[in-house]
C-alpha positions in Angstrom: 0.0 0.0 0.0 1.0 3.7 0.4 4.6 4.7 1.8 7.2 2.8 -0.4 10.4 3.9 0.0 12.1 5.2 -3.6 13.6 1.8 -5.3 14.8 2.3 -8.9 14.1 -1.2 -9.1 10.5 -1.5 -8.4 9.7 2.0 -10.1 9.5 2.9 -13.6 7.8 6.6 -12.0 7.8 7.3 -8.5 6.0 10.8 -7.2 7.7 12.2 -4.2 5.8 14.4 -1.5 4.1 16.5 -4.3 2.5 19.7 -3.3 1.0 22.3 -6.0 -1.4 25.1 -5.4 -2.8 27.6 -8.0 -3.4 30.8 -7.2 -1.1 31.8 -4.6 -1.2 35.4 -3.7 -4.8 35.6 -4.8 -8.2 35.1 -3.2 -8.5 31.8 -5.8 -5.8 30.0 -3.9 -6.7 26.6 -4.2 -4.7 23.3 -2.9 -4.3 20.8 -6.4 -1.7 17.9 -4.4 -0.7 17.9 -0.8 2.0 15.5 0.0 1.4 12.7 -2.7 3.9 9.7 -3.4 3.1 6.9 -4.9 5.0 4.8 -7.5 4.5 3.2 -11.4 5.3 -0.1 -11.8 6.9 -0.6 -15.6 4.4 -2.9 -17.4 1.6 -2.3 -15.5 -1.3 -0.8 -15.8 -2.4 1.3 -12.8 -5.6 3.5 -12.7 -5.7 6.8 -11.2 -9.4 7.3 -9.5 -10.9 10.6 -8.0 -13.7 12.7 -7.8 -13.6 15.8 -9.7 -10.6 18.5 -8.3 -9.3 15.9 -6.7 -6.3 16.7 -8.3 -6.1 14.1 -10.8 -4.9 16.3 -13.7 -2.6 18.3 -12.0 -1.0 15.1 -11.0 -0.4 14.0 -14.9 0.7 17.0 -16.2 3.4 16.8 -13.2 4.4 13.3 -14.3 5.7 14.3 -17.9 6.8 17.3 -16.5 4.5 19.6 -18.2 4.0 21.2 -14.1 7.0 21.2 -11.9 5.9 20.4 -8.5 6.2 23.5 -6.0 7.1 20.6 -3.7 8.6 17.3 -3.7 9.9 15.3 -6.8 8.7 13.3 -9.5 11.9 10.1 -10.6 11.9 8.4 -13.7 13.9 5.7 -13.5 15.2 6.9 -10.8 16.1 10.4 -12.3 14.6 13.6 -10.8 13.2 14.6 -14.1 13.3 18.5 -13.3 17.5 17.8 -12.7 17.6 19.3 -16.6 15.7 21.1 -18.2 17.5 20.0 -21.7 16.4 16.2 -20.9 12.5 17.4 -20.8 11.6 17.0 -24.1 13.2 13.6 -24.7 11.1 12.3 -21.8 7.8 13.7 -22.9 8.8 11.2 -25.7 8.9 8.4 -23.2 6.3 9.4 -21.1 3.5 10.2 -23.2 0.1 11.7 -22.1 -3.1 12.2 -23.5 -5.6 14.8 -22.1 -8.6 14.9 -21.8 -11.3 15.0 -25.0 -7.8 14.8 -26.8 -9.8 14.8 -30.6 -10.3 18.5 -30.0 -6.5 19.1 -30.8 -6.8 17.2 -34.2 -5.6 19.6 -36.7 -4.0 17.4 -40.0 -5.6 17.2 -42.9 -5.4 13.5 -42.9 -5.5 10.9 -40.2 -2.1 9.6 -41.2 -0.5 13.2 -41.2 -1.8 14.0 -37.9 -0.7 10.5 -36.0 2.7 11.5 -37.5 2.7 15.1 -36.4 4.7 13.7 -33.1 7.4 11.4 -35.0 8.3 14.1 -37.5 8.6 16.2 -34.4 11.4 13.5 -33.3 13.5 13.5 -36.2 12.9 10.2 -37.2 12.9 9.1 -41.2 10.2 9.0 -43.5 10.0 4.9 -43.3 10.2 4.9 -39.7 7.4 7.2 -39.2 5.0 5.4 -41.7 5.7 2.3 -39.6 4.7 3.6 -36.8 1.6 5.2 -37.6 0.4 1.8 -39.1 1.2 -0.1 -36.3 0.1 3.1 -33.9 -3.4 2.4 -35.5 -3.8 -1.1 -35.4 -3.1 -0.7 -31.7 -5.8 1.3 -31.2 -8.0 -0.1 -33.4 -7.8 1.9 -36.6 -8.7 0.6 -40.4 -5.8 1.2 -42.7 -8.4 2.6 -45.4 -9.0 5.6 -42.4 -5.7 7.2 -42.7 -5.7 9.3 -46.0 -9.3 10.8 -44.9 -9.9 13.7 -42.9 -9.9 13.3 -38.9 -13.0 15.8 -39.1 -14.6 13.1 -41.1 -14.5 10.4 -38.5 -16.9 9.8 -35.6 -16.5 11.0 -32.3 -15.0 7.5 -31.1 -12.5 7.0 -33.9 -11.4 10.7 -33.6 -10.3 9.7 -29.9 -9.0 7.1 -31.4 -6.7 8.6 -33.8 -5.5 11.5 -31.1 -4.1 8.3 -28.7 -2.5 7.0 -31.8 -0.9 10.2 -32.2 1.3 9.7 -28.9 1.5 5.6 -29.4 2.9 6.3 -32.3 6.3 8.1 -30.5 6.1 4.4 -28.4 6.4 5.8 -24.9 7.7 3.5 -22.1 4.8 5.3 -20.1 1.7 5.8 -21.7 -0.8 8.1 -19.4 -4.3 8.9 -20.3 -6.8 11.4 -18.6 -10.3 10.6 -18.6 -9.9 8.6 -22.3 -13.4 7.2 -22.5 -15.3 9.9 -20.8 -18.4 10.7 -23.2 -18.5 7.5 -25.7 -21.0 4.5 -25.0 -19.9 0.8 -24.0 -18.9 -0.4 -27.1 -16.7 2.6 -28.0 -15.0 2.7 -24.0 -14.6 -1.0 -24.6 -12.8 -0.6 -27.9 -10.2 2.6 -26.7 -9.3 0.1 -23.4 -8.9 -3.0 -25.6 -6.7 -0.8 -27.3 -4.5 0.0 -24.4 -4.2 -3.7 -23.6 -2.6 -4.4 -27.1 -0.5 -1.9 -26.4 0.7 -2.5 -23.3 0.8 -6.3 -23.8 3.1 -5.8 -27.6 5.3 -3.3 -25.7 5.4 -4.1 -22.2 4.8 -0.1 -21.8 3.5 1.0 -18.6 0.2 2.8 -18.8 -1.7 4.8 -16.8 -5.5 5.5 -17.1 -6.9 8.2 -15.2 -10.9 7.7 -14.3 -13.9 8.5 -11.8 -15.3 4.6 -13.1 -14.7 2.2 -10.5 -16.0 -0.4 -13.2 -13.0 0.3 -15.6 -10.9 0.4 -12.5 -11.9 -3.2 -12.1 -12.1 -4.5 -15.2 -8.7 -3.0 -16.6 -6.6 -1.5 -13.8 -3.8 -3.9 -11.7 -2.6 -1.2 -9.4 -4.7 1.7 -8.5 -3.9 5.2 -6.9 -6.6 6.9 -5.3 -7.2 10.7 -4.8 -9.2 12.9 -2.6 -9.5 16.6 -1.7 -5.7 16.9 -2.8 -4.5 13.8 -1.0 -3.8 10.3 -1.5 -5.7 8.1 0.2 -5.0 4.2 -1.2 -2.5 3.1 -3.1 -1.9 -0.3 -3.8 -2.9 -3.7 -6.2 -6.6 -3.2 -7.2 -7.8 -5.9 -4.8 -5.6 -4.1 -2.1 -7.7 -0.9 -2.9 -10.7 -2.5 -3.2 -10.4 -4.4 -0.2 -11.0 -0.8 1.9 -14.7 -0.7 0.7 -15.6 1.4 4.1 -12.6 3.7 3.6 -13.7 4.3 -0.1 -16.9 4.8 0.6 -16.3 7.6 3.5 -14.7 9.7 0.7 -18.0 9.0 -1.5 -15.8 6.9 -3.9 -17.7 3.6 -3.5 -17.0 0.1 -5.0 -18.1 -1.1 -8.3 -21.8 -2.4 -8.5 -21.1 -6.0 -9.4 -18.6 -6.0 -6.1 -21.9 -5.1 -3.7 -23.9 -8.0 -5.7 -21.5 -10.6 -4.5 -21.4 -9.0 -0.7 -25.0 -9.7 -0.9 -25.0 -13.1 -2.6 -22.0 -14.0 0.3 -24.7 -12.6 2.7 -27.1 -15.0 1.9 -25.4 -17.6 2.2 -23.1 -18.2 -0.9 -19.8 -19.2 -0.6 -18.2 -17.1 -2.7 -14.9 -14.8 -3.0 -14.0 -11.9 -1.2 -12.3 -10.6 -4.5 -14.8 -10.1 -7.3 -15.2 -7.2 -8.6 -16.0 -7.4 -12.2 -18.8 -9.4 -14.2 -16.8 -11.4 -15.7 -14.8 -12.6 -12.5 -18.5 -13.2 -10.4 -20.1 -14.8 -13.4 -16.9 -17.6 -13.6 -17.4 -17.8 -9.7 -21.2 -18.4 -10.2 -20.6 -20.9 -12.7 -18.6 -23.0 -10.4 -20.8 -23.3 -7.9 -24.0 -24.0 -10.2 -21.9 -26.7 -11.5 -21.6 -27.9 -7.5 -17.7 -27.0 -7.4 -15.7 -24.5 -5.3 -14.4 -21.8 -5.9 
């Protein structure tokens, strides 16, 4: 859980005792972080969970090093990444983040010419980059016969699509995300996470998915970090996390739905798993049983 000491080993990212406030000076002063640390684990996918102004994005733009933090410091791999300021924009290469509603900074006049706009930036040749915006949009899901159209052209969904291939496409050892289904339905949320799984299971990249969905926490996070009013308050493996249901909910964070259908079926009687927390993982339990095994 929270409180690991800095190990180069262990860490691809670690966050140090970061503090940021906006405002200072003014009557807006406003407390974003207060004393965070917490660590990325290199090929893992963590989730980063909060209400909203709980500091989440603030936290992000710290990790690439778009915010410096007014305290503490932000390692990658084991590098204070503020030690240079020369060695910034290499590592905005390696760790890679998408904001928020990121298809509103499309710009290209073609899907290809946009997901290249950050390779061409990095000096690589003309063969290299066309690889890499093919194989950025098969990661994320893209047909081939999209990429000489117009972005504008696309649907919502594969616009979103196209501005996460953008940064896959510079193959970051960190890939962070803010919000990156927020405002498409099931099928498209399913499809940009599927996504990040083929990336992260190709690569081995780490990534990071920022959310207020407990569900996708569940479904698609291993290690989560969890936010509130400015400070951390769980960090840990999801079931770790998951497993302080009371603390979660005193900071009106909750569990995921399917995780209070098994407390109940337990409740009444059924002998199943403390750790279940997707429908996937209850429905195999149920299965089980109904076929008189246990689980």
């Amino acid at each position: 859980m929270e409180g690991h000491k800095l190990n180069t080993t262990e860490y691809l990212l670690y966050a140090e005792h970061l503090s940021y406030e906006y405002g200072i000076g003014t009557p807006f002063r406003k407390t974003a972080l207060d004393d965070v640390t917490f660590g990325i684990r290199a090929g893992r996918i963590t989730g980063i969970i909060g209400h909203t102004g709980s500091g989440k994005s603030t936290l992000v733009q710290m990790m690439n090093g778009l915010l410096k933090p007014q305290k503490g410091t932000v390692y990658y791999r084991g590098e204070d990444i503020h030690k240079d300021k020369k060695t910034l924009p290499a590592l905005r290469h390696k760790v890679g983040l998408v904001f928020q509603y990121p298809e509103y900074q499309l710009f290209e006049e073609t899907v290809r010419r946009d997901i290249a706009y950050g390779p061409h930036n990095m000096g690589l040749s003309e063969e290299e980059i066309a690889c890499r915006v093919e194989e950025a949009a098969e990661f994320v899901g893209l047909d081939k016969s999209l990429l000489d159209k117009s972005p504008f052209d696309l649907s919502g969904g594969q616009k979103r699509r196209v501005a996460i291939a953008g940064v896959i496409a510079m193959r970051p050892e960190l890939l962070i995300l803010d919000e990156p289904a927020s405002g498409l339905d099931p099928i498209g949320r399913r499809s940009i996470f599927e996504g990040l799984l083929r990336y992260r299971d190709k690569t081995g990249a780490a990534v990071v998915i920022v959310s207020h969905s407990m569900e996708d926490m569940a479904t698609y996070a291993e290690d989560i970090v969890v936010l509130s009013q400015d400070r951390l308050i769980l960090s840990g493996t999801r079931d770790e996390v998951f497993s302080h249901a009371d603390e979660l909910i005193a900071h009106s964070l909750d569990i995921p739905d399917v995780a209070r259908i098994a407390a109940r079926l337990r409740a009444a009687g059924l002998m199943l798993p403390k750790n279940l927390y997707t429908v996937e993982e209850t429905a195999k339990a149920l299965a089980v049983l109904l076929k008189g095994g246990a689980v």
